[in-house]
MIVEXBA-973809 format. One record per residue: residue number from 0; x, y, z of N, C-alpha, C, O in turn; chain. Coordinates in steps of 0.05 Angstrom, whole numbers, plus 5000, padded with zeros to 4 digits. Example, Ala and Ser with C-alpha at 12.3 -4.5 7.8 and 13.67 -1.06 7.14 Angstrom:
REM residues 2
(0 (5264 4886 5156) (5246 4910 5156) (5264 4934 5156) (5285 4934 5169) "A")
(1 (5257 4955 5142) (5273 4979 5143) (5258 5001 5157) (5268 5023 5161) "A")
//
This chain:
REM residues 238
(0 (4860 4916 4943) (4887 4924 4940) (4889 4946 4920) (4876 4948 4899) "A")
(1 (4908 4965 4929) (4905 4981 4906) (4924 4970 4878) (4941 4953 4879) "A")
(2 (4914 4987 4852) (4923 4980 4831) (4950 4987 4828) (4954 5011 4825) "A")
(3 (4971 4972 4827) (4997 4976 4823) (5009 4954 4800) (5000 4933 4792) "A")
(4 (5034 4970 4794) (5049 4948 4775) (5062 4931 4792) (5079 4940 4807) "A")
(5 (5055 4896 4790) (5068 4872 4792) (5078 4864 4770) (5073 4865 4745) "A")
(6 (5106 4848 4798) (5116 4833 4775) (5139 4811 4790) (5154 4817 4809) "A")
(7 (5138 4780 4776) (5151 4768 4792) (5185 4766 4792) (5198 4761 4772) "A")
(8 (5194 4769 4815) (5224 4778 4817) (5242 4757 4794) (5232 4736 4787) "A")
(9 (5267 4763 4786) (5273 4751 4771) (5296 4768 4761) (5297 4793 4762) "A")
(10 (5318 4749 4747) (5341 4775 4742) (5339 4801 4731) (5352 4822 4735) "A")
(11 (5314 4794 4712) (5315 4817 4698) (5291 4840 4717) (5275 4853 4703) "A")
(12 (5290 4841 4740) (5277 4855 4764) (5296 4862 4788) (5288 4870 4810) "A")
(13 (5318 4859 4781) (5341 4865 4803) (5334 4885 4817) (5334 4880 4841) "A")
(14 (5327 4912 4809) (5321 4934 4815) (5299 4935 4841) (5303 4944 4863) "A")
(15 (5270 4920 4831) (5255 4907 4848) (5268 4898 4870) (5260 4907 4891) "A")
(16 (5291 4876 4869) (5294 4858 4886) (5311 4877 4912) (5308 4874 4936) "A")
(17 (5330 4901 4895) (5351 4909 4917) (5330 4929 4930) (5336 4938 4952) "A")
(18 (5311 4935 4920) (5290 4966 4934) (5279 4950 4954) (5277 4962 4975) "A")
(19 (5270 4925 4954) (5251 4908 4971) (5272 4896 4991) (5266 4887 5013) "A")
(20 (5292 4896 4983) (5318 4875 5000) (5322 4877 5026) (5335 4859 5035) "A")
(21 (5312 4901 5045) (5314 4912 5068) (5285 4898 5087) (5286 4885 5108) "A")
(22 (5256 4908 5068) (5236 4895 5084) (5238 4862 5082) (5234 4846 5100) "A")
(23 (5246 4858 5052) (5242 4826 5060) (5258 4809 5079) (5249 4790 5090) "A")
(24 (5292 4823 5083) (5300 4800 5097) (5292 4807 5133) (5302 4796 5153) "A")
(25 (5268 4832 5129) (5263 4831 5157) (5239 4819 5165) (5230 4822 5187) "A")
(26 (5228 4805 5147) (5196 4789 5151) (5210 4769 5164) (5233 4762 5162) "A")
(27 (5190 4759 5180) (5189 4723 5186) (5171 4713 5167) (5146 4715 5165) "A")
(28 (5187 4701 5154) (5164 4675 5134) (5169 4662 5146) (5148 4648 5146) "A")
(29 (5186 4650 5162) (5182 4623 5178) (5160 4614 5189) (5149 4592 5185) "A")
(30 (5153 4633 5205) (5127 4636 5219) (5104 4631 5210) (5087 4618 5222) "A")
(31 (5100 4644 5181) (5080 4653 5173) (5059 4632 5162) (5036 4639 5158) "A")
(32 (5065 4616 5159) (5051 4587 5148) (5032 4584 5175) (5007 4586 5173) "A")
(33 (5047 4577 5201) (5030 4578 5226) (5010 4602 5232) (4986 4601 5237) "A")
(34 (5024 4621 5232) (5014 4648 5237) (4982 4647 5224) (4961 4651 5236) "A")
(35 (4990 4638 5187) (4955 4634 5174) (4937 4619 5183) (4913 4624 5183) "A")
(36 (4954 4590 5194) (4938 4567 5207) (4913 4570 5224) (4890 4564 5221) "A")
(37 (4932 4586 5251) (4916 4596 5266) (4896 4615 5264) (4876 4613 5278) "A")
(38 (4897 4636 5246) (4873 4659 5234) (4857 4636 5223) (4835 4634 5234) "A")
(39 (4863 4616 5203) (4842 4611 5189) (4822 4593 5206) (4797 4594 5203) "A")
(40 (4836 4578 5222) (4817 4551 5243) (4811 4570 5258) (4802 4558 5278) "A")
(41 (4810 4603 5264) (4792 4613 5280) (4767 4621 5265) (4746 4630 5275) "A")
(42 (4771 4618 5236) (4748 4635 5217) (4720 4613 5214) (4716 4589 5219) "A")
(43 (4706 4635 5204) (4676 4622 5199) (4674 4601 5193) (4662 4583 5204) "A")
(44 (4687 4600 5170) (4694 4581 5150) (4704 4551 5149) (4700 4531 5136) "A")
(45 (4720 4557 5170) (4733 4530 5193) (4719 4522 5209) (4719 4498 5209) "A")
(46 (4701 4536 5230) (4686 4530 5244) (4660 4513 5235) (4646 4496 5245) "A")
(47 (4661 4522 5215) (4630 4513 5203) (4633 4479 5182) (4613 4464 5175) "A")
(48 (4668 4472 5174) (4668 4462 5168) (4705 4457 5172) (4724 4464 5158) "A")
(49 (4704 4440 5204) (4724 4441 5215) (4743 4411 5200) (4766 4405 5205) "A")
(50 (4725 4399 5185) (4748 4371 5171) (4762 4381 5152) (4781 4368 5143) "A")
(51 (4754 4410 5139) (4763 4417 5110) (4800 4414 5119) (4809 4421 5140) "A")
(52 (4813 4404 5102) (4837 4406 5104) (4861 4429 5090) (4865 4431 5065) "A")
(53 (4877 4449 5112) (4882 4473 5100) (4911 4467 5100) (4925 4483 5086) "A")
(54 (4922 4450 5111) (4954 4447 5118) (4960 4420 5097) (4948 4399 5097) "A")
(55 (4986 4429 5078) (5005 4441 5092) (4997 4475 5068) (4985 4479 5047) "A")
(56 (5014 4494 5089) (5008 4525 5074) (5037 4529 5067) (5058 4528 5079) "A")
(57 (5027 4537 5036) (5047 4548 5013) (5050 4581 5013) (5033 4598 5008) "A")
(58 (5073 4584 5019) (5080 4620 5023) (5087 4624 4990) (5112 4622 4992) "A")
(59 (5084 4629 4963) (5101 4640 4954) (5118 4659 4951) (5123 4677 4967) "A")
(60 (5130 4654 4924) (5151 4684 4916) (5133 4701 4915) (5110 4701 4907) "A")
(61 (5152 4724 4928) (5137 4756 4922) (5123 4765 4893) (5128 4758 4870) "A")
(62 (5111 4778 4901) (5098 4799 4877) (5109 4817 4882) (5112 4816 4906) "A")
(63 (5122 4845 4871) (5126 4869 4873) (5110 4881 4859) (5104 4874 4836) "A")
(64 (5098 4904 4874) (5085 4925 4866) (5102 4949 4860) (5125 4947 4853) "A")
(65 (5088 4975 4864) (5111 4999 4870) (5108 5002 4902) (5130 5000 4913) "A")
(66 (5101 5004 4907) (5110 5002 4943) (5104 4984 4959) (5105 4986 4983) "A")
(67 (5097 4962 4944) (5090 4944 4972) (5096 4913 4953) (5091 4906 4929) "A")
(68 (5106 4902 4973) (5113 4869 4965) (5089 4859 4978) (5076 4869 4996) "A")
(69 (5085 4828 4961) (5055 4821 4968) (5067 4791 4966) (5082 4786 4948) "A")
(70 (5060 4771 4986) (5063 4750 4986) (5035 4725 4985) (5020 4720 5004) "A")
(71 (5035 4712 4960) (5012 4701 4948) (5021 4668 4973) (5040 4653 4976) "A")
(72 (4988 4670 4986) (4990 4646 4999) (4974 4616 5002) (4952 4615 5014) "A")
(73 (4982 4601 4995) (4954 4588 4981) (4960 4558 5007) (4980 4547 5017) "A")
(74 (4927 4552 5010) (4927 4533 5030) (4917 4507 5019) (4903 4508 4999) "A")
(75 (4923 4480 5033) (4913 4462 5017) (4891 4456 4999) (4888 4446 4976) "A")
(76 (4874 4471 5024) (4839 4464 5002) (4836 4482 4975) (4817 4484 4960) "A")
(77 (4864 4496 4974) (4850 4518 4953) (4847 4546 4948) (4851 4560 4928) "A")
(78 (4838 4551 4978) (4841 4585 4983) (4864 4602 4983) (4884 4594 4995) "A")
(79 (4863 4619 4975) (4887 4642 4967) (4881 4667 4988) (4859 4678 4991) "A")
(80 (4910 4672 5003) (4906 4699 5016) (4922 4716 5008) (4933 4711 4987) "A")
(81 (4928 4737 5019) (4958 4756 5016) (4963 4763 5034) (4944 4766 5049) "A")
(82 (4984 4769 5043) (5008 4786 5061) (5020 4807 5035) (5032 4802 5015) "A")
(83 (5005 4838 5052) (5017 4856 5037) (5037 4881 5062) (5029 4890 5084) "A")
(84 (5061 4886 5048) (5077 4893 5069) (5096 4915 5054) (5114 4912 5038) "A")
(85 (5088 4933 5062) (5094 4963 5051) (5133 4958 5044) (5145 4939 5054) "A")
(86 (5142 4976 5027) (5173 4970 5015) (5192 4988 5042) (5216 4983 5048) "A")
(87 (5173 5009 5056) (5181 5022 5078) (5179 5011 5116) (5176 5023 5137) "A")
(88 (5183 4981 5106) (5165 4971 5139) (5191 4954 5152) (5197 4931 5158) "A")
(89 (5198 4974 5151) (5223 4971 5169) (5241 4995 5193) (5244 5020 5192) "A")
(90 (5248 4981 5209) (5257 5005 5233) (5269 5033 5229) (5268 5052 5245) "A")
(91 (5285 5034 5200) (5297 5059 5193) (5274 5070 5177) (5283 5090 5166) "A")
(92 (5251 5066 5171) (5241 5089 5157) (5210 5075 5159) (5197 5086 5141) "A")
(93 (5197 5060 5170) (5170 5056 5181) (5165 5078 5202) (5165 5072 5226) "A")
(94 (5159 5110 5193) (5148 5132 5222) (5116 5126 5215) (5103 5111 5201) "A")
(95 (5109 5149 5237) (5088 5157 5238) (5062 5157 5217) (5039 5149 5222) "A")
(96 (5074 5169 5190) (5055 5178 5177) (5049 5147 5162) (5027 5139 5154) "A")
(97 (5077 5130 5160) (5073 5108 5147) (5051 5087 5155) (5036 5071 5144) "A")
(98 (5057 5096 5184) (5030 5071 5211) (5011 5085 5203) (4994 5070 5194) "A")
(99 (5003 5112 5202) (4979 5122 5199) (4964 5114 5164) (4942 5107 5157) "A")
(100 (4983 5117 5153) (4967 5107 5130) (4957 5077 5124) (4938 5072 5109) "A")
(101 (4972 5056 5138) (4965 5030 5133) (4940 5036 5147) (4918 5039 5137) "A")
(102 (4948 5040 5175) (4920 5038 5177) (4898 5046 5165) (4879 5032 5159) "A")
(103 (4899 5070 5163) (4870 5080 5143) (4863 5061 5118) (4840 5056 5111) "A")
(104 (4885 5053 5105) (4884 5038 5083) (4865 5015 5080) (4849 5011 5062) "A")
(105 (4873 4995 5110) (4859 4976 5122) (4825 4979 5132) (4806 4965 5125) "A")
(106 (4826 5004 5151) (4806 5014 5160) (4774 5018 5141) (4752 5009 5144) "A")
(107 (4788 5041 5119) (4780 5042 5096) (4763 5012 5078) (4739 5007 5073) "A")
(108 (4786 4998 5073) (4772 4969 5054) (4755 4957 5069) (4738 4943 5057) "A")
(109 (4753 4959 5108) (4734 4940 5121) (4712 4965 5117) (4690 4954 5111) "A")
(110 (4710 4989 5119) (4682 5002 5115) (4668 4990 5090) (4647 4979 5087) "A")
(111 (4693 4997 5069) (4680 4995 5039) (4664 4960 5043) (4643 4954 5033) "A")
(112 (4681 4944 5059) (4664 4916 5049) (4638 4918 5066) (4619 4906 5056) "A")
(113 (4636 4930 5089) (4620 4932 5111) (4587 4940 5103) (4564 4932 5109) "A")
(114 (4600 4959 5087) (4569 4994 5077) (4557 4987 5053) (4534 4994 5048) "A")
(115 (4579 4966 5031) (4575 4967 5005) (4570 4942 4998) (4568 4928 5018) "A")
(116 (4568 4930 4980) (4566 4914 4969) (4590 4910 4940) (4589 4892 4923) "A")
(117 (4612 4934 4943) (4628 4933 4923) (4649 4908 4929) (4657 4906 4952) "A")
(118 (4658 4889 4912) (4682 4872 4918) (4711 4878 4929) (4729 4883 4913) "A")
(119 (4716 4876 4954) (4744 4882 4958) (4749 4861 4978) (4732 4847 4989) "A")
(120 (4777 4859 4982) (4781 4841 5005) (4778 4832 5027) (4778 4852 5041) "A")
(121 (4774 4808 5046) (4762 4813 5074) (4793 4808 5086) (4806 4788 5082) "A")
(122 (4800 4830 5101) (4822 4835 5128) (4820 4811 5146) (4798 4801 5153) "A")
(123 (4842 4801 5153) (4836 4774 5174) (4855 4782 5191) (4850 4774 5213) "A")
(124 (4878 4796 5190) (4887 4815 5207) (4909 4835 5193) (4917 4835 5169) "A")
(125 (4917 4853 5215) (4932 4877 5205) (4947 4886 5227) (4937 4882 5249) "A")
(126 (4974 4902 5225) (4987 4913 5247) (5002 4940 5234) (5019 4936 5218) "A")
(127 (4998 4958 5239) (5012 4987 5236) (5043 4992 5253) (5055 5013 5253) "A")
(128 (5050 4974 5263) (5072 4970 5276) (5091 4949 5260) (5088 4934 5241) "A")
(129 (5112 4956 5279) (5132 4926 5278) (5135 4915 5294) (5152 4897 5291) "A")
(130 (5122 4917 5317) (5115 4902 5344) (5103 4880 5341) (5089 4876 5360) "A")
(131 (5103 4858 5320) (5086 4844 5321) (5105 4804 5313) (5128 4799 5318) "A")
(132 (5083 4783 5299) (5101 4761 5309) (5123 4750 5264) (5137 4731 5254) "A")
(133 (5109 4782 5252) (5121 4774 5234) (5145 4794 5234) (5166 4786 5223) "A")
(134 (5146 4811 5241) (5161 4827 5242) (5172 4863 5226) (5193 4877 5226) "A")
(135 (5148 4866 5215) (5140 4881 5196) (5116 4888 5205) (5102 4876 5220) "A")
(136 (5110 4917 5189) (5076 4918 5177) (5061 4900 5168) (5073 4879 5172) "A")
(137 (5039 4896 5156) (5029 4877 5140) (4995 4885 5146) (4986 4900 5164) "A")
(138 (4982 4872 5128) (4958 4872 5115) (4948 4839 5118) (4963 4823 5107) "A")
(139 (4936 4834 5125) (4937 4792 5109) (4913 4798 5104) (4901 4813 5118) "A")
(140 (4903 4786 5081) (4868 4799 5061) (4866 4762 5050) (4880 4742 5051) "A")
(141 (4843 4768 5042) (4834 4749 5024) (4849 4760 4993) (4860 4782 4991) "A")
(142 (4848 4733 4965) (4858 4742 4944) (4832 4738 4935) (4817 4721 4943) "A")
(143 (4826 4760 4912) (4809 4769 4904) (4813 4772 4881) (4828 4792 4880) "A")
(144 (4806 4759 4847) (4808 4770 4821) (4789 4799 4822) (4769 4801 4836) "A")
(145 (4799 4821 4803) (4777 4846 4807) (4791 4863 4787) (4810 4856 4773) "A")
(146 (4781 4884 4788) (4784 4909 4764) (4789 4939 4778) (4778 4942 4800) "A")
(147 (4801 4955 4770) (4799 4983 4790) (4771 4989 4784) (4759 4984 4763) "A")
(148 (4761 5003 4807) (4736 5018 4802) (4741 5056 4812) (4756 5066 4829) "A")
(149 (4726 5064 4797) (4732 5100 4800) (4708 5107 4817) (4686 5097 4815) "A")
(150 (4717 5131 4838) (4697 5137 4857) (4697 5174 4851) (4716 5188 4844) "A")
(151 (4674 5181 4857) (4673 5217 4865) (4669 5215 4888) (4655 5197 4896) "A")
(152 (4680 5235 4907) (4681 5243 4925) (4683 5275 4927) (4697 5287 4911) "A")
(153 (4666 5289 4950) (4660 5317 4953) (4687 5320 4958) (4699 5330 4939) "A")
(154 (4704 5314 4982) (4723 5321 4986) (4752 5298 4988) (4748 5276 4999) "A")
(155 (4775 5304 4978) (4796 5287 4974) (4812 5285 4994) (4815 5307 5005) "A")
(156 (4825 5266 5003) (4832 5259 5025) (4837 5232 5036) (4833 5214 5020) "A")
(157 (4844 5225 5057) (4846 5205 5064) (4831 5189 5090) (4846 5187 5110) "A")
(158 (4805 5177 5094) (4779 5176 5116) (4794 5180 5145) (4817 5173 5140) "A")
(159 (4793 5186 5166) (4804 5193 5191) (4780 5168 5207) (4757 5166 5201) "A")
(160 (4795 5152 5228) (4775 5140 5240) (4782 5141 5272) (4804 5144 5283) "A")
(161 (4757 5135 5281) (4770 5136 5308) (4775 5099 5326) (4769 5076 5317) "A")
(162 (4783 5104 5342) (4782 5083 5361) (4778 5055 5351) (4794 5038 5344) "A")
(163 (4745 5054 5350) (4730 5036 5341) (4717 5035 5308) (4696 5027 5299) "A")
(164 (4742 5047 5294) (4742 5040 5258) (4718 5053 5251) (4708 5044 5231) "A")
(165 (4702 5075 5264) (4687 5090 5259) (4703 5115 5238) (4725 5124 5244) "A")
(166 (4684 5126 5210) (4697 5145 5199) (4686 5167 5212) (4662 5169 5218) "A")
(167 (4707 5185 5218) (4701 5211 5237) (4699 5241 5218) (4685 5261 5222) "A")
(168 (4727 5232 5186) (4715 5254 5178) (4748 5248 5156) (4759 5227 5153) "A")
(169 (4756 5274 5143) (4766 5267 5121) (4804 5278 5128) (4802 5300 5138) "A")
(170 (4820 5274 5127) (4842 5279 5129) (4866 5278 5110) (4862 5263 5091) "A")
(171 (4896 5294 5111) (4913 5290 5097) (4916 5263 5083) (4911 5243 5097) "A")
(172 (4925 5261 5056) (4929 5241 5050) (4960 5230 5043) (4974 5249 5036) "A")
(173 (4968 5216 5044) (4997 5205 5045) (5009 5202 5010) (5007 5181 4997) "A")
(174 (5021 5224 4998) (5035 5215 4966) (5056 5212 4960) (5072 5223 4975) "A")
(175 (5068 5194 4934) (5088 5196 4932) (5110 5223 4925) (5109 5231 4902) "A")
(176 (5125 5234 4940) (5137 5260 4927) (5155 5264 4900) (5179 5272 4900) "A")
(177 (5145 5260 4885) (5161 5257 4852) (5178 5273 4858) (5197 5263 4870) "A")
(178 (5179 5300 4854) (5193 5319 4852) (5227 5319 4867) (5249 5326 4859) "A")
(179 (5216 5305 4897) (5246 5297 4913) (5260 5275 4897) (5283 5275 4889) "A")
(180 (5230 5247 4890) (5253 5229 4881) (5273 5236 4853) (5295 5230 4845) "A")
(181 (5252 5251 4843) (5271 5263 4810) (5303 5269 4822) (5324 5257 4818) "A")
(182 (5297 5290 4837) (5327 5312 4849) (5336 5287 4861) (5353 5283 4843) "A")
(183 (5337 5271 4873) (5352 5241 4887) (5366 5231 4864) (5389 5221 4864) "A")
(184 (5349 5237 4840) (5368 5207 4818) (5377 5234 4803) (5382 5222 4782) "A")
(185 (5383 5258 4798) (5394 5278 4788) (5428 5284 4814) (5449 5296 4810) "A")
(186 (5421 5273 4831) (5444 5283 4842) (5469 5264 4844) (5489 5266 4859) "A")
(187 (5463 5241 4824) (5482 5227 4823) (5494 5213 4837) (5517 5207 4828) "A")
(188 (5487 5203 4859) (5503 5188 4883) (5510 5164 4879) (5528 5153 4891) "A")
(189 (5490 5150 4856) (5490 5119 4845) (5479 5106 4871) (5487 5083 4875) "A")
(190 (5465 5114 4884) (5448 5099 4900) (5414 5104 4897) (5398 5118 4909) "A")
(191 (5412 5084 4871) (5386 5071 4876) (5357 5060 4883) (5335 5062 4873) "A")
(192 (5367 5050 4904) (5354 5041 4919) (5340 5048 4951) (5334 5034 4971) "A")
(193 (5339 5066 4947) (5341 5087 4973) (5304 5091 4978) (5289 5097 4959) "A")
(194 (5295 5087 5003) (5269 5087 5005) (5250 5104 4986) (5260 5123 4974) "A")
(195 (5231 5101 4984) (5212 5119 4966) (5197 5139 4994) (5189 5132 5017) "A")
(196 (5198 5165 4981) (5200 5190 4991) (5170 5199 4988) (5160 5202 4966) "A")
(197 (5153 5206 5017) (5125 5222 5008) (5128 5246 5024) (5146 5255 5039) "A")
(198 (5101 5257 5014) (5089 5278 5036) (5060 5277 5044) (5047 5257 5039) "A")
(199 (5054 5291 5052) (5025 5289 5060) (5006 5322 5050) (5014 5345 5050) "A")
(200 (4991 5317 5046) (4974 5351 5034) (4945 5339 5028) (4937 5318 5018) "A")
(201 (4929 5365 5040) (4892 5363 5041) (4886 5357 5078) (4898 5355 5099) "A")
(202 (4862 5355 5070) (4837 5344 5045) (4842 5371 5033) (4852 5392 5040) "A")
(203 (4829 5360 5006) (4820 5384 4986) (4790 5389 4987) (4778 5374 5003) "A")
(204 (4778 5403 4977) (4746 5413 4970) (4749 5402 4938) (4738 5381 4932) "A")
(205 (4759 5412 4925) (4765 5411 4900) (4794 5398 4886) (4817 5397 4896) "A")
(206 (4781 5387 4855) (4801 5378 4832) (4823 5397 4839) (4843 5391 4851) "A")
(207 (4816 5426 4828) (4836 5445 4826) (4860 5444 4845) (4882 5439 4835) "A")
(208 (4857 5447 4870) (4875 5449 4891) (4898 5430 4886) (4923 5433 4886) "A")
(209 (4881 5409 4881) (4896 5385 4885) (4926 5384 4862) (4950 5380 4865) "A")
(210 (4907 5391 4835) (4933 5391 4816) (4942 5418 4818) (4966 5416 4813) "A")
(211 (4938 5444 4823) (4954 5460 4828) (4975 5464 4861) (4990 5483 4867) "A")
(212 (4969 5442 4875) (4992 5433 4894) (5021 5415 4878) (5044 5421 4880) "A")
(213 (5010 5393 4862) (5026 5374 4849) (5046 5404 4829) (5069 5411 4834) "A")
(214 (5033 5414 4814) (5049 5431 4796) (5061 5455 4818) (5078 5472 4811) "A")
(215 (5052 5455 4836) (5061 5477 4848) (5092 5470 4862) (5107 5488 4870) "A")
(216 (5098 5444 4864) (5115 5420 4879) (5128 5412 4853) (5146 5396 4857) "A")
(217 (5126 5417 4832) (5139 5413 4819) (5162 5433 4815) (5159 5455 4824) "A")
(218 (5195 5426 4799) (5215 5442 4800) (5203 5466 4775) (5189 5458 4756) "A")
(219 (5210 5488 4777) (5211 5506 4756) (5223 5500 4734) (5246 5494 4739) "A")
(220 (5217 5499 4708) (5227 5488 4689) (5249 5515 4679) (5243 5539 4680) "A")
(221 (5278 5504 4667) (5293 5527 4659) (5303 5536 4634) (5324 5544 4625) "A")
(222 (5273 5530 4621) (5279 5533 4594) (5249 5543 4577) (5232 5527 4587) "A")
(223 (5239 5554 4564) (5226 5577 4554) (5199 5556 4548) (5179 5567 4560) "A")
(224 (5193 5537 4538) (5177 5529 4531) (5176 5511 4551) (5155 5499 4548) "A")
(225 (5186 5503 4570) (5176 5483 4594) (5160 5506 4610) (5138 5502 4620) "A")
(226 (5176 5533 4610) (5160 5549 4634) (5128 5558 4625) (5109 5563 4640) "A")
(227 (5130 5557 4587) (5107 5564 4580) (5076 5540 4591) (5054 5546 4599) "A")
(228 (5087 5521 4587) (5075 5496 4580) (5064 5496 4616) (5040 5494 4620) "A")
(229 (5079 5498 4636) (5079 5496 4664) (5043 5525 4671) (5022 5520 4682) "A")
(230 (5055 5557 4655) (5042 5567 4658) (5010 5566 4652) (4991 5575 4665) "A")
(231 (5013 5552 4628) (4988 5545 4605) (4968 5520 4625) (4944 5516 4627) "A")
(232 (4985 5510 4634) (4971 5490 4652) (4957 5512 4677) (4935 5522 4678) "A")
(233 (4978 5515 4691) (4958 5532 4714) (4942 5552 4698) (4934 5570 4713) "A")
(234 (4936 5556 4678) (4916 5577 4679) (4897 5557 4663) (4876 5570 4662) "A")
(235 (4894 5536 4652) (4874 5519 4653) (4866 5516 4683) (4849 5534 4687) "A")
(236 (4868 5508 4697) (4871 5498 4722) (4853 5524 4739) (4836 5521 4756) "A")
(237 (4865 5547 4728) (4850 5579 4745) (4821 5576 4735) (4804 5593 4742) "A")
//
């Protein structure tokens, strides 16, 4: 999972609660207790040791992250999964680029567990749609205690795969657009809560590109020592 700020909902998370208020009341949790049942009595794990007892399954309260609500699920014997479900996975603003990135997201963590030996979650299923029986996007992973880990890469981007979860090669990557959401809460509308706003840019070759796109996307500053400070950066950067 990537590293984000959690935190469990609660009055003093209102903010959390009304930004998430759209995907959550469009999940089926009803479902979802069965929904795990069945993944798990198909897994290795079950098979190999079909008396273990997994029912009854506990959905908890959300976690909020910054874009994605995560629902901690724990089954009788013990084991912990997640349902993670983007804050955008819903019919007014789940497009294209949003399906495209879960997926890679997903795609991505099954290489990494596949090639490496690094700790990340094992995928037990995933849907880039809302065509499906929860009603949303979603992720469902194993829960995993862990630490961020830092990677180099020649080129930045986001892995491109084909068909068969093969990596084909490196592609745009999906970010948050600061710059729009700033001008959103500058224009005063008193609305809040209003989806979180990206774009897409790269691959890069290089560090440089990358932060001289972000500053480049940034507003012009209109005042003498913001413009200095803006310049002083890009010419570190040159």
């Amino acid at each position: 999972m990537k590293d984000e700020r959690t935190s469990q909902p609660n009055s003093a998370q209102s903010d959390d609660t009304a930004i998430f208020a759209p995907v959550l009341s469009a999940v089926n949790l009803k479902c979802l207790p069965n929904f795990c049942a069945v993944i798990r009595e198909a897994s290795v794990d079950l098979v190999e040791n079909q008396e273990t007892p997994i029912e009854p399954i506990t959905v908890e309260s959300p976690l909020f992250g910054s874009y994605h609500a995560l629902f901690p699920i724990r089954f009788h014997d013990g084991l912990q999964w997640i349902l993670k479900i983007p804050a955008c996975g819903t019919p007014e603003h789940f497009n294209e680029s949003a399906s495209a990135a879960l997926r890679s997201e997903t795609l991505t963590m099954q290489l990494v567990r596949r090639e490496t030996s690094i700790l990340v979650p094992d995928i037990f299923a995933f849907d880039a749609t809302l065509d499906n029986e929860l009603g949303v996007p979603f992720i469902l992973m194993s829960f995993i205690q862990g630490i961020p880990l830092r990677f180099s890469f020649s080129t930045g981007g986001a892995p491109t795969f084909d068909t068969e979860g093969n990596v084909t090669g490196t592609g745009p990557m999906r970010s948050v657009d600061h710059q729009a959401m700033l001008e959103r809460l500058t224009q005063g509308d008193g609305d809040d809560i209003e989806p979180t706003v990206y774009y897409e840019a790269g691959p890069f070759i290089d560090p440089r590109a990358f932060y001289l796109l972000s500053l480049n996307r940034t507003k012009e500053p209109n005042h003498e020592v913001g413009i200095g400070m803006l310049k002083l950066l890009c010419l570190f950067l040159q």
